[in-house]
N, CA, C and O atoms as a GROMACS GRO file, in nm:
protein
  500
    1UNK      N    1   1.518   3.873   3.711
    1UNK     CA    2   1.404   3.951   3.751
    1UNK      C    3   1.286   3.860   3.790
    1UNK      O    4   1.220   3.887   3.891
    2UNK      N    5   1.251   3.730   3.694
    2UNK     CA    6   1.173   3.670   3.758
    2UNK      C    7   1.165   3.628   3.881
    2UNK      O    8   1.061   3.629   3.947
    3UNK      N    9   1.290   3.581   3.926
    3UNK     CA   10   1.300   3.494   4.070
    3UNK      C   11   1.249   3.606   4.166
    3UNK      O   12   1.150   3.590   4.238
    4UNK      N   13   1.357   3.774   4.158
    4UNK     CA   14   1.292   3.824   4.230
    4UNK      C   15   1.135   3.817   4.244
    4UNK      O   16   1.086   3.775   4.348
    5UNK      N   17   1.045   3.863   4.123
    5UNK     CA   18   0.910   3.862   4.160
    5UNK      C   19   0.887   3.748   4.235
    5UNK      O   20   0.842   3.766   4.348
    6UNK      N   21   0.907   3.635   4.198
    6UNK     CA   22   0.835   3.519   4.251
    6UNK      C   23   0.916   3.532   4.373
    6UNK      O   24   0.845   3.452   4.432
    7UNK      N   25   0.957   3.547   4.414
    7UNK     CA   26   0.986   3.610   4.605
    7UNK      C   27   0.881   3.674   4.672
    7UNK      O   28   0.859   3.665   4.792
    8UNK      N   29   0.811   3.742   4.585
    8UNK     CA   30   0.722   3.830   4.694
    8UNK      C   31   0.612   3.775   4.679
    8UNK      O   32   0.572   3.721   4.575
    9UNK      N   33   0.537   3.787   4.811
    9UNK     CA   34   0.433   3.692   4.873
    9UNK      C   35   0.287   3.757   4.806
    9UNK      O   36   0.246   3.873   4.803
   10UNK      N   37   0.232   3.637   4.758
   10UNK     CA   38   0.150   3.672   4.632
   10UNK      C   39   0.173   3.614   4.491
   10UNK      O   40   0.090   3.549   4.427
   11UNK      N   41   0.305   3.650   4.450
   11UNK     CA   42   0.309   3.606   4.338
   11UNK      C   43   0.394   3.499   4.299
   11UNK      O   44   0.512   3.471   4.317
   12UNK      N   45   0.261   3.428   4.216
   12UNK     CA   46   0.295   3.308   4.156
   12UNK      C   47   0.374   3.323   4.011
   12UNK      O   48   0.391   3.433   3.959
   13UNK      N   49   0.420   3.203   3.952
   13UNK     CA   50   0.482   3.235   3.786
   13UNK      C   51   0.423   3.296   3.718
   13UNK      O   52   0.479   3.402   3.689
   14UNK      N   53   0.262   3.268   3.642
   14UNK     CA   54   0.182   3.320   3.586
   14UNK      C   55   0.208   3.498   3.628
   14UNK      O   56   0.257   3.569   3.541
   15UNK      N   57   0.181   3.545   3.730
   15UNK     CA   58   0.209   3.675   3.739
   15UNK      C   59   0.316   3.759   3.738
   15UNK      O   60   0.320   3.879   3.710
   16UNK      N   61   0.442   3.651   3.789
   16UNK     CA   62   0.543   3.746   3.734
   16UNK      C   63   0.580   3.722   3.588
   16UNK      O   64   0.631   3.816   3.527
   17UNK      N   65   0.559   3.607   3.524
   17UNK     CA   66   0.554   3.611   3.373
   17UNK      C   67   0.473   3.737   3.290
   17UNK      O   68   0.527   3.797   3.198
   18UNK      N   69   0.336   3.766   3.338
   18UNK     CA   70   0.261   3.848   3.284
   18UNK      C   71   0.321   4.016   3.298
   18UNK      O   72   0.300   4.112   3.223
   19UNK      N   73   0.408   4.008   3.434
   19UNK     CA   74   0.438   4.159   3.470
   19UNK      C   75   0.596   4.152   3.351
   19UNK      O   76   0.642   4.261   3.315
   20UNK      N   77   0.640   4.067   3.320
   20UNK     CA   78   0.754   4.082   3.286
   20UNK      C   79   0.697   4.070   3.144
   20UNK      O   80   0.804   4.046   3.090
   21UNK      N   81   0.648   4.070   3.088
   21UNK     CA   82   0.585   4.042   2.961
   21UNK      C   83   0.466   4.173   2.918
   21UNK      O   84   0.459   4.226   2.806
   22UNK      N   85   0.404   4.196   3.003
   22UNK     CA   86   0.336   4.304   2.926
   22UNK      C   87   0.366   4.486   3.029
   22UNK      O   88   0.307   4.593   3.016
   23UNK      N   89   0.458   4.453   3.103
   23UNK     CA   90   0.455   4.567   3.207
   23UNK      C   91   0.679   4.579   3.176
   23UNK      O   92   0.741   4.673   3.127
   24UNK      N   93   0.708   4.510   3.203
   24UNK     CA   94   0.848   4.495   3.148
   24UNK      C   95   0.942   4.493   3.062
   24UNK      O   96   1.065   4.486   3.065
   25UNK      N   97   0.831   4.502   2.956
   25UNK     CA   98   0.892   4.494   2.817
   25UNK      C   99   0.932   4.342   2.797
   25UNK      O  100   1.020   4.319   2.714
   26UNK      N  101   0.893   4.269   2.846
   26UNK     CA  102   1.031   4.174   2.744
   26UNK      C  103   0.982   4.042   2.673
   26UNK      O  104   0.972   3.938   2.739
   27UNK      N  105   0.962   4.046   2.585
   27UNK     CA  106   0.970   3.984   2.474
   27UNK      C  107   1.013   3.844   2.536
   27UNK      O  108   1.079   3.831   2.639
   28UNK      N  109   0.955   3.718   2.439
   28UNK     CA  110   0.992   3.582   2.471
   28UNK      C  111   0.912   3.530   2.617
   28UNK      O  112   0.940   3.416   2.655
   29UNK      N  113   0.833   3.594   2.682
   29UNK     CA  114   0.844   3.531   2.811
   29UNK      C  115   0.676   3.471   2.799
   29UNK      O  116   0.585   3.546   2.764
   30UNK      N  117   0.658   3.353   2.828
   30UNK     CA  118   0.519   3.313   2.757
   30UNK      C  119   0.411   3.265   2.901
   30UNK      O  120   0.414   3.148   2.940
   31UNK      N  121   0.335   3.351   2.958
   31UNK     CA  122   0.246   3.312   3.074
   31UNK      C  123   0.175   3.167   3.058
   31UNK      O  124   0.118   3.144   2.951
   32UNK      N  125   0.177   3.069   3.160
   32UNK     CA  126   0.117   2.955   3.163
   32UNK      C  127  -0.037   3.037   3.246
   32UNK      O  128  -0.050   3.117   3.339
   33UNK      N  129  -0.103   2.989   3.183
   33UNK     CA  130  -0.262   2.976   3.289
   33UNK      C  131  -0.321   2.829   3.299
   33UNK      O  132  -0.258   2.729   3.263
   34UNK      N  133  -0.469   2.825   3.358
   34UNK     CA  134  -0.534   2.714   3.330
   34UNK      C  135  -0.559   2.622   3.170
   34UNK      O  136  -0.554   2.505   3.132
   35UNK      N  137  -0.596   2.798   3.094
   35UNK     CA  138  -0.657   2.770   2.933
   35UNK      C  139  -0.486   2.737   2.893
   35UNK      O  140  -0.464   2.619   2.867
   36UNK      N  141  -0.404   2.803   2.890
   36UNK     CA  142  -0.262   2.732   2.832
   36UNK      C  143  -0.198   2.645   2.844
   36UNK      O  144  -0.133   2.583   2.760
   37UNK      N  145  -0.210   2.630   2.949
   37UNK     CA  146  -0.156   2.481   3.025
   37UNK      C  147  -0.258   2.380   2.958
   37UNK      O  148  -0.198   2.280   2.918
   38UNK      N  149  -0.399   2.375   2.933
   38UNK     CA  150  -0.484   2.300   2.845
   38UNK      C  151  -0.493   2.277   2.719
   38UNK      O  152  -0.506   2.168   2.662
   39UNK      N  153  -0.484   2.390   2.673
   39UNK     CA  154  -0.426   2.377   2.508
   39UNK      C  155  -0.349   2.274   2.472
   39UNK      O  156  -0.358   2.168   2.409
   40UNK      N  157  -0.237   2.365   2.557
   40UNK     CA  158  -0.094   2.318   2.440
   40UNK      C  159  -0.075   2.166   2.480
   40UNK      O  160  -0.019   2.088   2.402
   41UNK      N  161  -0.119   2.130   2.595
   41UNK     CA  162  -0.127   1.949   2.606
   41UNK      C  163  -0.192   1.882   2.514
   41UNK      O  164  -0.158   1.787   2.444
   42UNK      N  165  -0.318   1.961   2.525
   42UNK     CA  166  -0.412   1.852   2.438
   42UNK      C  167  -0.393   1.857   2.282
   42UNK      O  168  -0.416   1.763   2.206
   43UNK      N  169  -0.345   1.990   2.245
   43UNK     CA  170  -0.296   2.026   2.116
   43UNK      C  171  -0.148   1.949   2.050
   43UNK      O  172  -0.087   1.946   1.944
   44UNK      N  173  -0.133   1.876   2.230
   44UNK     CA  174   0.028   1.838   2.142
   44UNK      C  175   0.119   1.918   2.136
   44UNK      O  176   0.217   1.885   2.069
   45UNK      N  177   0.120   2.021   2.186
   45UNK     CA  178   0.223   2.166   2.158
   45UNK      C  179   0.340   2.151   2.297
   45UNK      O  180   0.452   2.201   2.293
   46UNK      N  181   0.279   2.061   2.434
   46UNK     CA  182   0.365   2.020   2.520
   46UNK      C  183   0.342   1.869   2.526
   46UNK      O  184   0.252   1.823   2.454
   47UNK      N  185   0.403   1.800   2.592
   47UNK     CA  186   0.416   1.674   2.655
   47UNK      C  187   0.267   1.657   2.728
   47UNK      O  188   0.235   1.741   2.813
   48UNK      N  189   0.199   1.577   2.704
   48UNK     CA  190   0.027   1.548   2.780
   48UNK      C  191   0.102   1.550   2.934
   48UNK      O  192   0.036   1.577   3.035
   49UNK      N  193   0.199   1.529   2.938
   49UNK     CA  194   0.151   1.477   3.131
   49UNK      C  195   0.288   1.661   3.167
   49UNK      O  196   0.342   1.677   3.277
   50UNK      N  197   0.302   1.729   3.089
   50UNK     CA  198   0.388   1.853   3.157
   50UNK      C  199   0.281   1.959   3.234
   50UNK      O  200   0.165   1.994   3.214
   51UNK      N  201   0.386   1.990   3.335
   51UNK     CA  202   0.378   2.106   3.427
   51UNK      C  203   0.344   2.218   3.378
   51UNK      O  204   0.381   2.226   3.261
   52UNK      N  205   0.286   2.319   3.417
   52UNK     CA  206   0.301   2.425   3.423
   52UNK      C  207   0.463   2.497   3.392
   52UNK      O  208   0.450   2.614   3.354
   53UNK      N  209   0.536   2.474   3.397
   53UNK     CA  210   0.709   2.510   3.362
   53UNK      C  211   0.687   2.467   3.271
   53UNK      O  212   0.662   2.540   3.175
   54UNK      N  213   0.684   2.307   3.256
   54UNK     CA  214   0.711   2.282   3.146
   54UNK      C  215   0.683   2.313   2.984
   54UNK      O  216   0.738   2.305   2.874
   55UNK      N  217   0.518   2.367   3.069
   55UNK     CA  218   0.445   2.404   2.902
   55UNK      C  219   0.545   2.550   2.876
   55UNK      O  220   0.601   2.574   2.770
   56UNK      N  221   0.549   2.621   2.977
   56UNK     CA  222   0.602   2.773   2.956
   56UNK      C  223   0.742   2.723   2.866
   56UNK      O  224   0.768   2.782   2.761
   57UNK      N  225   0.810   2.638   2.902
   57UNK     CA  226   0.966   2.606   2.868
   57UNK      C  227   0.914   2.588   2.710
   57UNK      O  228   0.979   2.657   2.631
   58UNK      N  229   0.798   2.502   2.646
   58UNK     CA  230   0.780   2.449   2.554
   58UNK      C  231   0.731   2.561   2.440
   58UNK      O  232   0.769   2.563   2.323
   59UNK      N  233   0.643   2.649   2.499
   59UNK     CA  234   0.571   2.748   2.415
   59UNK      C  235   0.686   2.847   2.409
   59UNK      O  236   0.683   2.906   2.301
   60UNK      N  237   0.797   2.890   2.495
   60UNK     CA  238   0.885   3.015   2.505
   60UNK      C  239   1.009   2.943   2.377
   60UNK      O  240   1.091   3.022   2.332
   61UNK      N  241   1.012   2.807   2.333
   61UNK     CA  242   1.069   2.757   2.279
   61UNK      C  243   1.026   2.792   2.103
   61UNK      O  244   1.094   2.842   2.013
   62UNK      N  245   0.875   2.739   2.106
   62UNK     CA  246   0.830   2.706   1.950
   62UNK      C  247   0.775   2.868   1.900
   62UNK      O  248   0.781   2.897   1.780
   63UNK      N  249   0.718   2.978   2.010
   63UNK     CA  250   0.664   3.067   1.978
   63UNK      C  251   0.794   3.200   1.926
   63UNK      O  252   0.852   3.238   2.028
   64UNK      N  253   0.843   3.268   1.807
   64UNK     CA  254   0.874   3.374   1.804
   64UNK      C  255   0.881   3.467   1.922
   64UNK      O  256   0.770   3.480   1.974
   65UNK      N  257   0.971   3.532   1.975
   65UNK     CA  258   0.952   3.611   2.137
   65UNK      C  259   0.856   3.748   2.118
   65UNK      O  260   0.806   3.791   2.222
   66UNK      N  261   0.831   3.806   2.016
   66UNK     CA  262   0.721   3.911   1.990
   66UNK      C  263   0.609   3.889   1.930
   66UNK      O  264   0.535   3.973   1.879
   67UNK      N  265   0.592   3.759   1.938
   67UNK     CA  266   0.460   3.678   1.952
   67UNK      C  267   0.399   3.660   2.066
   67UNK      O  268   0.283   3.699   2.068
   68UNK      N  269   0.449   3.602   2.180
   68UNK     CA  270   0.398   3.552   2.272
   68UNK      C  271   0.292   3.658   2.337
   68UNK      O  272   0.180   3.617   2.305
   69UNK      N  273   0.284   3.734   2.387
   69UNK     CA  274   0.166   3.840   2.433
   69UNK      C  275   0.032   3.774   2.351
   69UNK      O  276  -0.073   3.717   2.380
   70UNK      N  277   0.092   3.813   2.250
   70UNK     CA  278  -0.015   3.763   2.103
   70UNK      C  279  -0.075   3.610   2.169
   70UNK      O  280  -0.187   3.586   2.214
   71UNK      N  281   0.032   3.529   2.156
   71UNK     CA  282   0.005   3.426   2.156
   71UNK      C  283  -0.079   3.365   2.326
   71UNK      O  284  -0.155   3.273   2.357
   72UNK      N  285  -0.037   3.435   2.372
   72UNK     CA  286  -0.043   3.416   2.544
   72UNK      C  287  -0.219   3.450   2.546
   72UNK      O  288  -0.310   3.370   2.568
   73UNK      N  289  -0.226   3.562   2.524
   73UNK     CA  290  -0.412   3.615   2.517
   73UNK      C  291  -0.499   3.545   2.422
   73UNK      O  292  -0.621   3.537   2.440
   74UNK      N  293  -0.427   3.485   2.302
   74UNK     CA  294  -0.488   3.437   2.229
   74UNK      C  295  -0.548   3.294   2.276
   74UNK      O  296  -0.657   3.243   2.253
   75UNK      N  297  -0.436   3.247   2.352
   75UNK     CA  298  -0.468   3.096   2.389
   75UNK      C  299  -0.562   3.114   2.521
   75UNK      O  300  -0.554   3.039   2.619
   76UNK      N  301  -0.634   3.202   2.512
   76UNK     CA  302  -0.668   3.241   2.694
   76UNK      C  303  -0.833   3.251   2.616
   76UNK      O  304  -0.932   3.196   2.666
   77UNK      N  305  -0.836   3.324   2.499
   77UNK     CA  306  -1.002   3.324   2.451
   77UNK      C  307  -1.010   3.216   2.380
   77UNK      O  308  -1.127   3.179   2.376
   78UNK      N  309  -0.904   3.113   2.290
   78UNK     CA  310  -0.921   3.015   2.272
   78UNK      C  311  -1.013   2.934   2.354
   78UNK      O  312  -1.121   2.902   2.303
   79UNK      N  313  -0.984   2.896   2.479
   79UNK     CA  314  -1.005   2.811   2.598
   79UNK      C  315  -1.109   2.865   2.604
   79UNK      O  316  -1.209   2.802   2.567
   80UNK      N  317  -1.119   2.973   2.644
   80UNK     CA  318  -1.284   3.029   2.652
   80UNK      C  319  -1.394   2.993   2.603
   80UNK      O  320  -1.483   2.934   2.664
   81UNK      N  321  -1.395   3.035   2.457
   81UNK     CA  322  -1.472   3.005   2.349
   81UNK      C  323  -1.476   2.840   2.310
   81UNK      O  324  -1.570   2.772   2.350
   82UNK      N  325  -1.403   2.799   2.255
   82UNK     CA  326  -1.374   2.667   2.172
   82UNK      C  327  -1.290   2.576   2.303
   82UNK      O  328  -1.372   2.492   2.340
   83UNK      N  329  -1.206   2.566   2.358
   83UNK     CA  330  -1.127   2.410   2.379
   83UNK      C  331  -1.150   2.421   2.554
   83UNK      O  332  -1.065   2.382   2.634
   84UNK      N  333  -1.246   2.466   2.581
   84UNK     CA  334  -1.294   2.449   2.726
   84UNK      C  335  -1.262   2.285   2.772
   84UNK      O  336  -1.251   2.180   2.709
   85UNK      N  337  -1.254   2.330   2.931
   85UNK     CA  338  -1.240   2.202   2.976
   85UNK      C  339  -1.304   2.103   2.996
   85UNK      O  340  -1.227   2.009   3.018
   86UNK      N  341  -1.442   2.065   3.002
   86UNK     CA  342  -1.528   1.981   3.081
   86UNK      C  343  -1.555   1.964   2.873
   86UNK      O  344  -1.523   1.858   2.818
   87UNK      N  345  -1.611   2.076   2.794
   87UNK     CA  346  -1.713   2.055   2.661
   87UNK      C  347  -1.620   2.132   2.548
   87UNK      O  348  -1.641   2.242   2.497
   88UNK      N  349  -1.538   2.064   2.529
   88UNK     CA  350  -1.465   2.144   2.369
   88UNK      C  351  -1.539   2.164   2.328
   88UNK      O  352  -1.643   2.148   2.392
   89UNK      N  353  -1.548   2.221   2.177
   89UNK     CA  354  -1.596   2.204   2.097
   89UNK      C  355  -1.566   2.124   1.961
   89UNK      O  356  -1.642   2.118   1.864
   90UNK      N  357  -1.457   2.071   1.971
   90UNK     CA  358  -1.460   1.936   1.901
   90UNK      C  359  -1.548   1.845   1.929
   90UNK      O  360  -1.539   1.752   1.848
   91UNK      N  361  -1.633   1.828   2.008
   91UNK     CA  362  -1.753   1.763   2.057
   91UNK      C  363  -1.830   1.759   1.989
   91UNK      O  364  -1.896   1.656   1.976
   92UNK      N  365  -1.858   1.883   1.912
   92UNK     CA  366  -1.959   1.893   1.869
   92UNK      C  367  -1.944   1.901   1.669
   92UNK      O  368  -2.020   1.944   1.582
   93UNK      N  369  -1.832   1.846   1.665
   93UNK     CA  370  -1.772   1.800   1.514
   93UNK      C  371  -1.695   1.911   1.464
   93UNK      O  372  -1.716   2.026   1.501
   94UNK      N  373  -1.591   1.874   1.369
   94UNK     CA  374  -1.494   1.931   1.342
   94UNK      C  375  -1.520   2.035   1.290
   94UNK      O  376  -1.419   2.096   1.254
   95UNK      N  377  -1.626   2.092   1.267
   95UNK     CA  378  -1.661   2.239   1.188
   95UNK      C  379  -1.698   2.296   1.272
   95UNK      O  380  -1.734   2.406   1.228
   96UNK      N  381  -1.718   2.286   1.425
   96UNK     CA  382  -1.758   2.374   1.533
   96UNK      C  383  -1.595   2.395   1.599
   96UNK      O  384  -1.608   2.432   1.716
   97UNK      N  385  -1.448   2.382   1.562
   97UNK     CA  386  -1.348   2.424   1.587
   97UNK      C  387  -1.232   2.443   1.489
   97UNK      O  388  -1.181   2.359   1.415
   98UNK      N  389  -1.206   2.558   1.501
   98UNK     CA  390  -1.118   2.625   1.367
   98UNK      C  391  -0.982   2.568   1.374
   98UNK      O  392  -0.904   2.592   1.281
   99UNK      N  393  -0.948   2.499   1.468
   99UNK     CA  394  -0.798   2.445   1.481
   99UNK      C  395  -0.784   2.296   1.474
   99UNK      O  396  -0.678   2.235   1.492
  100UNK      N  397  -0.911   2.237   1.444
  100UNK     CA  398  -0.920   2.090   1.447
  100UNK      C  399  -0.801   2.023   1.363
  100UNK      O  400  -0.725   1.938   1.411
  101UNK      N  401  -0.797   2.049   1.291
  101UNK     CA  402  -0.696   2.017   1.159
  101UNK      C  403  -0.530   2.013   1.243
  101UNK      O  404  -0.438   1.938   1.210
  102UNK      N  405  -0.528   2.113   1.356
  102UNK     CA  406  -0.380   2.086   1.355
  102UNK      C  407  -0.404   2.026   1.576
  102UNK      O  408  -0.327   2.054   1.668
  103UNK      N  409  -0.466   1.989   1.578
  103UNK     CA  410  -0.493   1.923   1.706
  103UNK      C  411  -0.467   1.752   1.722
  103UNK      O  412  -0.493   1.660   1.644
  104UNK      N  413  -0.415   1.752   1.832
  104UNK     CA  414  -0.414   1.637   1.838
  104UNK      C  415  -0.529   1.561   1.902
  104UNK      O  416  -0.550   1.447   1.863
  105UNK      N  417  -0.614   1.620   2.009
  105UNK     CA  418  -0.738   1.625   2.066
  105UNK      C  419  -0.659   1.515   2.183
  105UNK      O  420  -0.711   1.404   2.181
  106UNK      N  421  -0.538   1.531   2.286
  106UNK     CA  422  -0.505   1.489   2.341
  106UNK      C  423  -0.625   1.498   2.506
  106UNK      O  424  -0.635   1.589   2.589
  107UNK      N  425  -0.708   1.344   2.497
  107UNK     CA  426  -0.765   1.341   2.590
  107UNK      C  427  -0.931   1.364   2.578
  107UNK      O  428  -1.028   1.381   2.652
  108UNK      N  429  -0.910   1.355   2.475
  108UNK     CA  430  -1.029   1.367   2.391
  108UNK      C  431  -1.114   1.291   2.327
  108UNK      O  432  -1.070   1.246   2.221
  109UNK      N  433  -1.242   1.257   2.360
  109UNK     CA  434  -1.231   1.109   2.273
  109UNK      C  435  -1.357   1.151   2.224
  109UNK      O  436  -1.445   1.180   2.304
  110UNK      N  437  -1.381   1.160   2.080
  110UNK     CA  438  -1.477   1.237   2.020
  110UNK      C  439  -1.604   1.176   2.005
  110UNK      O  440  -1.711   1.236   1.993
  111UNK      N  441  -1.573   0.977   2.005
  111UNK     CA  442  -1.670   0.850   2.025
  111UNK      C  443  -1.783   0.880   2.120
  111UNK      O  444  -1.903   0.905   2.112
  112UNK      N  445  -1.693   0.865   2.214
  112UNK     CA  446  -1.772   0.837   2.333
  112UNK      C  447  -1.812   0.996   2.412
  112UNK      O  448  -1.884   0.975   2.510
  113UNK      N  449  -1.783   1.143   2.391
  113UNK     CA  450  -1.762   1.217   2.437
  113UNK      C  451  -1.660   1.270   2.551
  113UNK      O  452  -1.648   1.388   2.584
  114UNK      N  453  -1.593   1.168   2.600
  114UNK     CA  454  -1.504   1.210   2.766
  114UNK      C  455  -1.419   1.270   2.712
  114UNK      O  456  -1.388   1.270   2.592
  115UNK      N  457  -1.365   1.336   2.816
  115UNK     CA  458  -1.281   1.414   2.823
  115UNK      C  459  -1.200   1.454   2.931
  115UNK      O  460  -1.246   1.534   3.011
  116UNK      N  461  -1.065   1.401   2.948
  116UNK     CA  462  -0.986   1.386   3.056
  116UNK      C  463  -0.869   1.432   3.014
  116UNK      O  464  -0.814   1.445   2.905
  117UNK      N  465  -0.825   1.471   3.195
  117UNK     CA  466  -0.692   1.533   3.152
  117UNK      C  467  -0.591   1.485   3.056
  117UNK      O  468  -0.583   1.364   3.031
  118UNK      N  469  -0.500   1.588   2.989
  118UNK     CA  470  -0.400   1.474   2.884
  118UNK      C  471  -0.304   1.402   3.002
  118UNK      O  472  -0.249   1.303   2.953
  119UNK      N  473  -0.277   1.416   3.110
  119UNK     CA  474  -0.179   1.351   3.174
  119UNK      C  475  -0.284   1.253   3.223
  119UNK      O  476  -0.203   1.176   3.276
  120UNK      N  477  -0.348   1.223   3.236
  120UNK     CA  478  -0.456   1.086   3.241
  120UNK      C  479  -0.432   0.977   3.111
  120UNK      O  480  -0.442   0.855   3.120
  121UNK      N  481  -0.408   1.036   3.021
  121UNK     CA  482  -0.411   0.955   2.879
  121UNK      C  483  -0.255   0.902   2.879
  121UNK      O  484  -0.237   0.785   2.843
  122UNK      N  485  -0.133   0.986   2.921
  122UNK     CA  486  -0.032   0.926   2.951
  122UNK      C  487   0.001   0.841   3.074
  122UNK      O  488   0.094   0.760   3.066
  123UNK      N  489  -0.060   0.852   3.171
  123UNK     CA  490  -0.090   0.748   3.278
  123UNK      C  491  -0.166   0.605   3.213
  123UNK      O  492  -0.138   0.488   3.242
  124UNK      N  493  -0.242   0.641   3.141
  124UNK     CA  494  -0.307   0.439   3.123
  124UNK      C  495  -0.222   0.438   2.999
  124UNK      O  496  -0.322   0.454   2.928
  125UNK      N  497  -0.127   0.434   2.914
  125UNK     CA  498  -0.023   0.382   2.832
  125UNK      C  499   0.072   0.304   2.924
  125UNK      O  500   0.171   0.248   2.878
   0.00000   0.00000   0.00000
């Protein structure tokens, strides 16, 4: 069913993931966005330098399949609120983010403030 969607002109993964996931019923299928694809790198939850697939392959892996909705929206106000891109809030010390404890802060450098992509941090290794 996915491939079909992603046939029709318009839609990208993210949307046929989302139609097959909250319009399709089906369980297990975990939407990549900007905020998810950010997370789970910098969190360590994917590979710093993975794709868009790849994070989906990684989260559809570790997440329970009647989680993911859960988990999918959750990681979307995450990003919002707290692990934005340009100004986490690990920036601003570990008591201004509720997940610090299990982060890896991939790309993150809390010293100096920067903050770069995690596939930047696996490029200069």
């Amino acid at each position: 069913m996915r491939e079909t969607l992603l046939e029709m002109k318009g839609v990208g993964p993210k949307t046929a993931d989302c139609v097959l996931l909250f319009s399709g019923g089906r369980n297990g299928v975990f939407p990549v966005d900007t905020h998810v694809h950010r997370i789970a790198r910098r969190m360590g939850l994917a590979p710093a330098d993975a794709d868009h697939e790849q994070v989906r392959q990684a989260m559809e892996a570790a997440v329970p399949p009647e989680k993911c909705g859960f988990g999918h929206t959750a990681m979307i106000q995450f990003g919002r609120e707290y692990c934005t891109a340009r100004e986490p809030a690990c920036l601003d010390g570990p008591e201004a983010c509720p997940l610090v404890e299990h982060c890896e802060q991939v790309g993150v450098d809390e010293l100096s403030g920067d903050v770069v992509d995690p596939a930047e941090v696996v490029a200069d290794d």
